[in-house]
VEXDOZA-247431 format. One record per atom (N, C-alpha, C, O, CB): residue in one letter; x, y, z. Coordinates in steps of 0.001 Angstrom, whole numbers, plus 524288, in hexadecimal, padded with zeros to 5 digits. Glycine has a CB too. Example, Ala and Ser with C-alpha at 12.3 -4.5 7.8 and 13.67 -1.06 7.14 Angstrom:
A833867E9C681E78 A8300C7EE6C81E78 A833907F31C81E78 A8379C7F30982111 A82C2C7EE8782356 S832327F73681BA8 S835667FBDC81BE4 S832648001E81EBE S834618047281F67 S837047FDAA8165D 
This chain:
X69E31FB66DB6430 X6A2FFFB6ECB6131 X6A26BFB3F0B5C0B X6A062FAF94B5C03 X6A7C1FB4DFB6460 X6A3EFFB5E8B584C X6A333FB475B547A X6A87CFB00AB521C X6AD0BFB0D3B536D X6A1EFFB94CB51F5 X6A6E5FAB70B4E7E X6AA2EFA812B4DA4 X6ACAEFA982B4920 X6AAB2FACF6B466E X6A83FFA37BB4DA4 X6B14CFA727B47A2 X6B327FA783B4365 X6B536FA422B40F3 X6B906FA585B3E5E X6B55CFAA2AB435A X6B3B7F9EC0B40BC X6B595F9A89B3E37 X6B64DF9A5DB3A1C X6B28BF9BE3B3787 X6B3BEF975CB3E99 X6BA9DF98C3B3742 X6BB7EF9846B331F X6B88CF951DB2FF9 X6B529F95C3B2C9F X6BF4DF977BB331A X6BA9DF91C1B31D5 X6BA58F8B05B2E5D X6B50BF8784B3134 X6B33DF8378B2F54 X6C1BBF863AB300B X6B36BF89C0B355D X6B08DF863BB38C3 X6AA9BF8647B361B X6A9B3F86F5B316F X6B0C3F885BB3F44 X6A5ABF8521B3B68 X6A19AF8410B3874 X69F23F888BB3934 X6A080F8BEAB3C59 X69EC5F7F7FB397B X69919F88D9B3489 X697B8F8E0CB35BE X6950FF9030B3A88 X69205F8D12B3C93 X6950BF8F55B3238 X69585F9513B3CF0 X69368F9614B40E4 X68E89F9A0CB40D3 X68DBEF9C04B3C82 X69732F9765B43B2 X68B8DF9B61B445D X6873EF9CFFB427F X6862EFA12CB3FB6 X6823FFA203B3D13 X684E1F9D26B455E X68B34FA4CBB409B X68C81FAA22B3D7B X68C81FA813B34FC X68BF0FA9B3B307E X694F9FACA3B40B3 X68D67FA46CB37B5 X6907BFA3A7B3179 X68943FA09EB2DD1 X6872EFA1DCB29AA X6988AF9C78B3221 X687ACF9C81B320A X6819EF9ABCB2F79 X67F5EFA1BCB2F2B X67E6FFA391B2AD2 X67CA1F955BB3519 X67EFBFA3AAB31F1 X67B10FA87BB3243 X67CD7FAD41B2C60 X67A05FB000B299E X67C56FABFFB39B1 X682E3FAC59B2C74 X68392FAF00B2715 X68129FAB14B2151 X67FA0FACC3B1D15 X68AB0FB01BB2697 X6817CFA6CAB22BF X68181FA33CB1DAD X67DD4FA37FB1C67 X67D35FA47AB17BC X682A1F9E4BB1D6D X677CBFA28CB20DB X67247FA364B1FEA X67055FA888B1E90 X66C65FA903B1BD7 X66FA5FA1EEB2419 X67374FAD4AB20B7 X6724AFB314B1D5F X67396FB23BB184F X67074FB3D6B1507 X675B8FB859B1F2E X67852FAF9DB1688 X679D1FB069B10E0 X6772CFACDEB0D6F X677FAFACE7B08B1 X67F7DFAFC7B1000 X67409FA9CEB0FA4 X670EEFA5D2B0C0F X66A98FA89FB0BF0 X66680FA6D0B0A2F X67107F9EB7B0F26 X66B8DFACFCB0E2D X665E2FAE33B0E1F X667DAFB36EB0966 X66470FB351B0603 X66268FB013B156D X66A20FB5DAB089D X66D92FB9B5B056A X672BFFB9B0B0681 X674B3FBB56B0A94 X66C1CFBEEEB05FF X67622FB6E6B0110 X67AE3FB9B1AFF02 X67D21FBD39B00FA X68150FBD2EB0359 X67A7AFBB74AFB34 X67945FC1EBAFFB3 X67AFCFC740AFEEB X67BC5FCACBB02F8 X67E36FCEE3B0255 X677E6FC97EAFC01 X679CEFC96DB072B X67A51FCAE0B0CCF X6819AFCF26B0D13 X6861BFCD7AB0CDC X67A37FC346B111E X67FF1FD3A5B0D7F X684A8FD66EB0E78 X68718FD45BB1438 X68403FD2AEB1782 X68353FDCD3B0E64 X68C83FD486B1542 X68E4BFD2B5B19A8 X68CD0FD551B1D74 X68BFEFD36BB21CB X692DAFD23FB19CF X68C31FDAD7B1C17 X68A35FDD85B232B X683C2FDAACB24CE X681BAFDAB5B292A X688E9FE6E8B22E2 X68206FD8DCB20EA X67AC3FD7D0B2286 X67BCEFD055B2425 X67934FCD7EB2706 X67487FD942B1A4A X68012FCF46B2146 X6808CFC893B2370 X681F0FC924B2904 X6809BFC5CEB2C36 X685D1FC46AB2037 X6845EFCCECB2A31 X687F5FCD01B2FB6 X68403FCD5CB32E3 X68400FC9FFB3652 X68C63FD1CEB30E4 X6805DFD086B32F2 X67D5DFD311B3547 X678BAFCED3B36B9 X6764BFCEA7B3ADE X67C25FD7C7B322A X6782BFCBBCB329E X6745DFC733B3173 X6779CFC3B1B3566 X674D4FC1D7B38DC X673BCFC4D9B2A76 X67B70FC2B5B359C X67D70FBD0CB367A X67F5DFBF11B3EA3 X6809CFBBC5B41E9 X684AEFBAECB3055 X67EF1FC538B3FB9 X68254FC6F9B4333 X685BAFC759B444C X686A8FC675B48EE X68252FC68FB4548 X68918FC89AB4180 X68FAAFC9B7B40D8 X68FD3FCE86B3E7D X68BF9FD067B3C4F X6933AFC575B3D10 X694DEFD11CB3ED2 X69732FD48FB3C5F X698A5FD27CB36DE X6983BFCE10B3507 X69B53FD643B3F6D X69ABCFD7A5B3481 X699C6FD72BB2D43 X6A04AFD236B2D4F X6A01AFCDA7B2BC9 X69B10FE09CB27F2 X6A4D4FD4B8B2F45 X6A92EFD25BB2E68 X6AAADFCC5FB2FB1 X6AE03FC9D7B2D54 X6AC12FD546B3095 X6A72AFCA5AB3471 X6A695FC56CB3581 X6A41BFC355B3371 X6A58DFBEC6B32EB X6A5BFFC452B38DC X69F0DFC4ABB30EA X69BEAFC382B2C14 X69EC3FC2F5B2822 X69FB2FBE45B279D X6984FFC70CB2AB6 X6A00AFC491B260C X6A45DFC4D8B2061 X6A836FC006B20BE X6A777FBC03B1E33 X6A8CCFCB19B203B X6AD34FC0DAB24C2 X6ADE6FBAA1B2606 X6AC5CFB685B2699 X6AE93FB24BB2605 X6AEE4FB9AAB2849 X6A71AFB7CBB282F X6A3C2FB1F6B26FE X6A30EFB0FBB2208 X6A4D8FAD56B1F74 X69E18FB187B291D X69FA4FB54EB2068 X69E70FB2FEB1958 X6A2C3FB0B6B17D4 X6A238FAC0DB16C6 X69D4CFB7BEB1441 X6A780FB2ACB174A X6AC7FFB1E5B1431 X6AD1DFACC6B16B0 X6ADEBFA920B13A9 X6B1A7FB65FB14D2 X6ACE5FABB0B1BE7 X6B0AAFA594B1C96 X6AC9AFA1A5B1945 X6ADF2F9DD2B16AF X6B194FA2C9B24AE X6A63FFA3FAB1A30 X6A327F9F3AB188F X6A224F9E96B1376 X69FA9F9AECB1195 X69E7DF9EFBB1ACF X6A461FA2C2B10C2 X6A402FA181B09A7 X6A8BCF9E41B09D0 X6A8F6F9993B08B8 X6A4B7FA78CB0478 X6AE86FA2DFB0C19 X6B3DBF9D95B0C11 X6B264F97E1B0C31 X6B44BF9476B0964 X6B7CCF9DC1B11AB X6AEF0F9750B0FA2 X6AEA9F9205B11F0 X6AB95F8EB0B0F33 X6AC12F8A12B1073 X6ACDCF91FEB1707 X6A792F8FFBB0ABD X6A478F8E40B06BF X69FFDF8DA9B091A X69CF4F8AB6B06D3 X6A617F89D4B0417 X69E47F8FDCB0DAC X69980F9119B1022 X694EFF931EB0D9D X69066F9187B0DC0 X69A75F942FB137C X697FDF98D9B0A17 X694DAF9AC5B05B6 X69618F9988B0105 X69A5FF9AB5AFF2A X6948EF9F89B0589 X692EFF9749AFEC4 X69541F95A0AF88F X69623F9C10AF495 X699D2F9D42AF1BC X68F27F90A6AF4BD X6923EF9E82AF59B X6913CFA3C4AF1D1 X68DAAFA4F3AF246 X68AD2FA251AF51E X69191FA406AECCA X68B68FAA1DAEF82 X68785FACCFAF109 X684FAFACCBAEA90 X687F0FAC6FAE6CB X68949FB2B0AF460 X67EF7FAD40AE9F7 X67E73FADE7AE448 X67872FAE76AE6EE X6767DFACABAEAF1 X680ADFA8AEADF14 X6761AFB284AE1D3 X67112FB3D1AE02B X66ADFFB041AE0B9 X6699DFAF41ADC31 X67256FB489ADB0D X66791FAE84AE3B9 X664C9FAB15AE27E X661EFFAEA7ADF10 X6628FFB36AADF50 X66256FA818AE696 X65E23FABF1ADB2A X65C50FAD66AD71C X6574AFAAA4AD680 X655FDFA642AD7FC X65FCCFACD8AD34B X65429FAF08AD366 X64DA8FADBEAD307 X64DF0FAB19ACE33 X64E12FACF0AC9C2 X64905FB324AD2CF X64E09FA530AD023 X64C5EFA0D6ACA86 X64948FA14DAC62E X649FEFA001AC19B X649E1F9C9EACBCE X643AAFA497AC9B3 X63F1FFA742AC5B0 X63F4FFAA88AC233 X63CFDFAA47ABDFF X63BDCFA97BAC798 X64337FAF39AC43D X6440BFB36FAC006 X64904FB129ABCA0 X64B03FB294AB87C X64565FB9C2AC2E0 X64A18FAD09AC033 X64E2BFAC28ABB3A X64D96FA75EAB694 X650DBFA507AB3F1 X653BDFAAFDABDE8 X648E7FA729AB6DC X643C1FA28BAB467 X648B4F9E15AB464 X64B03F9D2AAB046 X63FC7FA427AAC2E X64A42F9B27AB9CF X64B49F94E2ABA7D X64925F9559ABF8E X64BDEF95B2AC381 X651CFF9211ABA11 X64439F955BABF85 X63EFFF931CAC3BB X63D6EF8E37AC4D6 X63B6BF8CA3AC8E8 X63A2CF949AAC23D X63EDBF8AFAABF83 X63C48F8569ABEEC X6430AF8180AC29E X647D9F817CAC29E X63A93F838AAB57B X63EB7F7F23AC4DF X643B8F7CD8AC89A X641AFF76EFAC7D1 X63CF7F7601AC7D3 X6441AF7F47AD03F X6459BF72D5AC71B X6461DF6C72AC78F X64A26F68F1AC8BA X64E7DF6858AC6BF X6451AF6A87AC39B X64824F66FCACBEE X64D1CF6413ACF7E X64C9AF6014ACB3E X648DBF5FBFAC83F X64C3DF61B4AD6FF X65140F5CB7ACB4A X652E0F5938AC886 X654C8F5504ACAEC X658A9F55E7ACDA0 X655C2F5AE1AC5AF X652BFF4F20ACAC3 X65642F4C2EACD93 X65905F4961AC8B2 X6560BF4815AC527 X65372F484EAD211 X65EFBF482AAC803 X6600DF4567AC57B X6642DF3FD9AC5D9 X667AFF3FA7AC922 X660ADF4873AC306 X66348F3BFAAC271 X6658FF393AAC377 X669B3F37D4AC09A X66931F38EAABBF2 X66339F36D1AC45F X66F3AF34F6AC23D X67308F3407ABF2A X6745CF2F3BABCE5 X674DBF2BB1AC01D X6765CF356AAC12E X67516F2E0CAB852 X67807F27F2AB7A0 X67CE3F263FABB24 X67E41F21B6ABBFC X67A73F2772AB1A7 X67F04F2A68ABCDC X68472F29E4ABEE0 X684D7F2B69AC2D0 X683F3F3022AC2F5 X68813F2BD8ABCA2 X6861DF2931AC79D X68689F2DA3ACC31 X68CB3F2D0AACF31 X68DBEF2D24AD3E2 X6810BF2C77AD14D X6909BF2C51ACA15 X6947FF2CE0ACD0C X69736F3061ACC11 X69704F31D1AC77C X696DFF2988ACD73 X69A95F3315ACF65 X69DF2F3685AD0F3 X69F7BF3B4DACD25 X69F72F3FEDACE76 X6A215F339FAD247 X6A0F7F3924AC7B3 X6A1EEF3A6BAC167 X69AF3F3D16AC053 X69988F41A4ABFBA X6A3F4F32FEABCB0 X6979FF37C1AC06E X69465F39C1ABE3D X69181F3E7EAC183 X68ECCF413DABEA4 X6919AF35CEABCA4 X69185F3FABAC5B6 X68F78F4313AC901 X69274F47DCAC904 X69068F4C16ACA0B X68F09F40F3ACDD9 X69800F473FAC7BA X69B83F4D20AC6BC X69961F4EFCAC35F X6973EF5348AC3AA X6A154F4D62AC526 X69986F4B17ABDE7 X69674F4D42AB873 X69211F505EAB90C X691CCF54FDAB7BD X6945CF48F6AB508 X68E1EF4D69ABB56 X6891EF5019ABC05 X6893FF55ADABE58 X6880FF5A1AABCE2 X685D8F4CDDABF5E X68B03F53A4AC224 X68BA0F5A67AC638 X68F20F5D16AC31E X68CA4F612BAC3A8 X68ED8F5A61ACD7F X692C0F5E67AC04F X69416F6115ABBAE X690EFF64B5AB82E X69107F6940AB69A X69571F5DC5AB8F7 X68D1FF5EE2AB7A2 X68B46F62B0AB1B2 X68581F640CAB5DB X6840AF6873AB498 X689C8F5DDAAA92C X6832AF629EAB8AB X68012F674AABB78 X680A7F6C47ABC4D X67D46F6FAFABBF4 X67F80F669EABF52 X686CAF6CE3ABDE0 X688ABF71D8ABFC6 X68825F768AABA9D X686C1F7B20ABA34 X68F2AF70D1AC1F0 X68A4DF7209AB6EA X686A3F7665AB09E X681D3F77E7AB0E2 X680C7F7B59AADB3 X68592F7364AAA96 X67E80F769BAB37F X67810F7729AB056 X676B5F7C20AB60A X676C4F7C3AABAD9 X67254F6EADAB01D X675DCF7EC8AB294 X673C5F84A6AB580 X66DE7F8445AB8D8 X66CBBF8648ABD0D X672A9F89B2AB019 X66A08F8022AB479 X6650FF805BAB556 X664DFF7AFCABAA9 X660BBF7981ABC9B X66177F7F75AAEF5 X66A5CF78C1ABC37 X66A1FF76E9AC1B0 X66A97F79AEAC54D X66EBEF7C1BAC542 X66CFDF73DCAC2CF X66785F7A98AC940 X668B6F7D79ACC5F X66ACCF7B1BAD222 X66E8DF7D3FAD43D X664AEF8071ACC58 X66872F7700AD463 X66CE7F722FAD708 X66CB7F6F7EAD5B1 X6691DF6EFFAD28B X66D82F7016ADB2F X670D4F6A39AD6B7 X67113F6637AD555 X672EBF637AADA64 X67646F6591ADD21 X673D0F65FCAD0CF X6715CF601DADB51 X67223F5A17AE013 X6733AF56CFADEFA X67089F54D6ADB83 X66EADF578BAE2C6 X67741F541EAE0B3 X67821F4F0CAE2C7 X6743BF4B87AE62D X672DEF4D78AEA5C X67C37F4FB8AE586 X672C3F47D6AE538 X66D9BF45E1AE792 X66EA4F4196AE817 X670A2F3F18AE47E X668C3F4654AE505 X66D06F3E6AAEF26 X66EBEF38EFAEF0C X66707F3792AEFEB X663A7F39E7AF26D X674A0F36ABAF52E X666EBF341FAED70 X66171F3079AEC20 X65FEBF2E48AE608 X662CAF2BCCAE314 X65C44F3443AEDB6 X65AA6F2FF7AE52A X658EAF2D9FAE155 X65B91F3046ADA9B X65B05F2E53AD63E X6529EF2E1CAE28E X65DC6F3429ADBDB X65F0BF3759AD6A2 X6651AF384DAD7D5 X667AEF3535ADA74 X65B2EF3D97AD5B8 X666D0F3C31AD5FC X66D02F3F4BAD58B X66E7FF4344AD6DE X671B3F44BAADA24 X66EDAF403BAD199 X66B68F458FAD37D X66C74F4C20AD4CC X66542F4D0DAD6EE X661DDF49C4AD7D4 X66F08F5118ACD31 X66520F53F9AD72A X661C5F5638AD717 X66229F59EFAD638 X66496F5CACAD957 X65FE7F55EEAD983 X65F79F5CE0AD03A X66207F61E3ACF3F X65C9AF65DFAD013 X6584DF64D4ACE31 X66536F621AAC8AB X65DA5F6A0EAD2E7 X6597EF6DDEAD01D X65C80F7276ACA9A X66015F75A6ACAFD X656BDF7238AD611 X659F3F714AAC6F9 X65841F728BAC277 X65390F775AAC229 X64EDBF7672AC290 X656A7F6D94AC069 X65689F7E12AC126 X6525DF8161AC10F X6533AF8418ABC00 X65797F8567ABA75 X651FCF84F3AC5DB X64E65F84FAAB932 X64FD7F8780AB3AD X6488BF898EAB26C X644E8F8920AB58A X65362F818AAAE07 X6486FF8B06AAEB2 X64524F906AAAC17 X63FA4F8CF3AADCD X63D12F8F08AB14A X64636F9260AA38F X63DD9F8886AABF8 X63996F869BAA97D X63A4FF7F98AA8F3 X63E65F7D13AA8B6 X63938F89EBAA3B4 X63541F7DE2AA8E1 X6334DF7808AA8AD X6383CF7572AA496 X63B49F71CEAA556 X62C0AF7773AA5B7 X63758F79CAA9F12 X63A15F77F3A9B19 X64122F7878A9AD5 X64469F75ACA98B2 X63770F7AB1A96D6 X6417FF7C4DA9D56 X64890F7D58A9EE8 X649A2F77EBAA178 X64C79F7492A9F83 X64A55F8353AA44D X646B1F7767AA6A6 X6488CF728AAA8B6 X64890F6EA6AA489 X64CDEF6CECAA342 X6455FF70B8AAD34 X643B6F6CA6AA1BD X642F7F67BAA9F96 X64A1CF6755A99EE X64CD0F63C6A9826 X63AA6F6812A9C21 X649FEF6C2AA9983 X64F4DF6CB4A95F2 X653E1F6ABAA9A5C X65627F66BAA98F7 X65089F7402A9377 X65546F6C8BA9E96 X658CBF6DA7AA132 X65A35F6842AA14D X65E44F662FA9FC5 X657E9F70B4AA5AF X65443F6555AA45C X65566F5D84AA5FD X656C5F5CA8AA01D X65A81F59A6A9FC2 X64E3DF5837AA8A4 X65534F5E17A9C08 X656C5F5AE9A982B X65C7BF5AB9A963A X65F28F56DBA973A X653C4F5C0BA945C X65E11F5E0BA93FA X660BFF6150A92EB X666B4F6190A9659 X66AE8F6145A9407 X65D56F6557A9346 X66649F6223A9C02 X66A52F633CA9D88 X669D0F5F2AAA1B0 X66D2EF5BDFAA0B5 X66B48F68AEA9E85 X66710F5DC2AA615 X66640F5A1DAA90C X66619F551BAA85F X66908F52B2AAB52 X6634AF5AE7AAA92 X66332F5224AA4E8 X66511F4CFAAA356 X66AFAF4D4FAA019 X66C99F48FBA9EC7 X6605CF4A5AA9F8C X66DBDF5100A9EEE X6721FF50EBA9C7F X675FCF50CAAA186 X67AAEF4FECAA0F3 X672A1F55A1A986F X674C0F514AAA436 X679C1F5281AA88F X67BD1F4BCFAAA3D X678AFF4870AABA2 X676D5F56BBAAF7E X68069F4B21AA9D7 X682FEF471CAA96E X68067F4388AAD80 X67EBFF4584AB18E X68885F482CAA9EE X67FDCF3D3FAAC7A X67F2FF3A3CAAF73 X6785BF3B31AB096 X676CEF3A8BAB517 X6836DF3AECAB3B0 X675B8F3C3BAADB7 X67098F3DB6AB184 X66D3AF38BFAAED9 X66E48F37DFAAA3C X66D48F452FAB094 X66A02F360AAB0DF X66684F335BAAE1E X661EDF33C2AB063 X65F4AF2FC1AB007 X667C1F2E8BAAD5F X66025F36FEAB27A X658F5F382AAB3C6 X659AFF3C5EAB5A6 X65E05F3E60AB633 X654F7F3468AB820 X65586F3E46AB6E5 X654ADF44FCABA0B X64BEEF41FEABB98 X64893F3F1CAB9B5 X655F8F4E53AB1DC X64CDBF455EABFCB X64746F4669AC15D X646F8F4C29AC29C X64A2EF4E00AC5AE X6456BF42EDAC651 X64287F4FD2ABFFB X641EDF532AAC496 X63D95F55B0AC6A3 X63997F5306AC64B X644A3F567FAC426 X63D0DF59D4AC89B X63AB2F5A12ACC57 X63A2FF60C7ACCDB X63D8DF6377ACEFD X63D5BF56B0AD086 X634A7F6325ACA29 X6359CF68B4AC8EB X632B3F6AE4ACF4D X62F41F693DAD238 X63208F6B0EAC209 X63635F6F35ACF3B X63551F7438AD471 X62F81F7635AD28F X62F8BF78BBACE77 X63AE9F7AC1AD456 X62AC0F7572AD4E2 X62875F78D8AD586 X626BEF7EACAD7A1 X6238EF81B7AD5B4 X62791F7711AD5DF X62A2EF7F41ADC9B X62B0DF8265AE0AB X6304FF82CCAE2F6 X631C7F7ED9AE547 X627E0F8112AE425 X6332EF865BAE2D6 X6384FF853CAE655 X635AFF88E3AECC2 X635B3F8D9EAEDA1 X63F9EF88E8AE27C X633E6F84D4AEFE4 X6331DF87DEAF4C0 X6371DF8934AF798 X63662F8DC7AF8E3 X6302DF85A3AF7F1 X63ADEF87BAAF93D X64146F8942AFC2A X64474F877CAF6D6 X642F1F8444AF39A X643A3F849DB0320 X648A8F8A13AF6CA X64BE9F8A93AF260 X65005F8E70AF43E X65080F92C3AF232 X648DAF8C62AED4B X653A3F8C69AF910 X65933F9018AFA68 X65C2EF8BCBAF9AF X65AE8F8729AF98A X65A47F9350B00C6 X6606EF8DEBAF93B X66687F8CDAAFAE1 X667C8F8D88B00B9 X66582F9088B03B8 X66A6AF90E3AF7D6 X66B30F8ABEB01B6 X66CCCF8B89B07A2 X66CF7F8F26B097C X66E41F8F6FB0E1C X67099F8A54B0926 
């Protein structure tokens, strides 16, 4: 018998849809159902409670970095003059501007953040740290640390 919890925790129907949809988006509902063993309409209520529920954030395109020449990948560790509350809103602010971040972390140890930073070429980056990265409020060092290989590289 199948469950129908609202509000509760997820059950295995619901991991088995989440792990189809992280493997493709795009999955039409009759082939998730079918995937997960359910019918299309109990399927559908699931998706819907678990986006309601912020389970699924959204769905979007992954994309070939290469053809889209930002191949060159560098993590960034950086450090702050300031690490209080103000100065850390600031920062995370003006990150959320810079396109050529692609995450950014909160980091408890030797540094602050940790950003990976992906853009065209050696020289895009060396502009980017200059240019836009030491400008970002509160920062007083950066180290980093270029991708030679991305061997695993998913999202949840």
């Amino acid at each position: 018998m199948e469950k129908d919890a609202q509000d509760g925790p997820l059950d295995a129907f619901d991991r088995k849809l989440l792990t189809e949809l992280s493997k493709n988006g795009r999955l039409p509902v009759t082939e998730l159902a079918r995937r997960i063993g359910l019918s299309k309409s109990p399927t559908q209520a699931r998706l819907k409670r678990l986006e309601a529920q912020g389970y699924i954030l959204g769905y979007r395109a992954l994309l070939d970095p290469e053809k889209l020449d930002r191949d060159h990948v560098a993590f960034v560790e950086v450090r702050l003059t300031d690490t209080r509350e103000a100065a850390l809103a600031a920062f995370n602010a003006a990150v959320i501007g810079v396109p050529e971040i692609e995450t950014c972390h909160l980091i408890a140890g030797q540094f602050d953040y940790l950003l990976k930073i992906r853009v065209r070429d050696m020289r895009a980056y060396r502009e980017i740290l200059a240019e836009v990265v030491s400008e970002l409020p509160h920062v007083s060092s950066t180290s980093t640390h270029v991708s030679m290989q991305a061997v695993k590289d998913a999202a949840l």
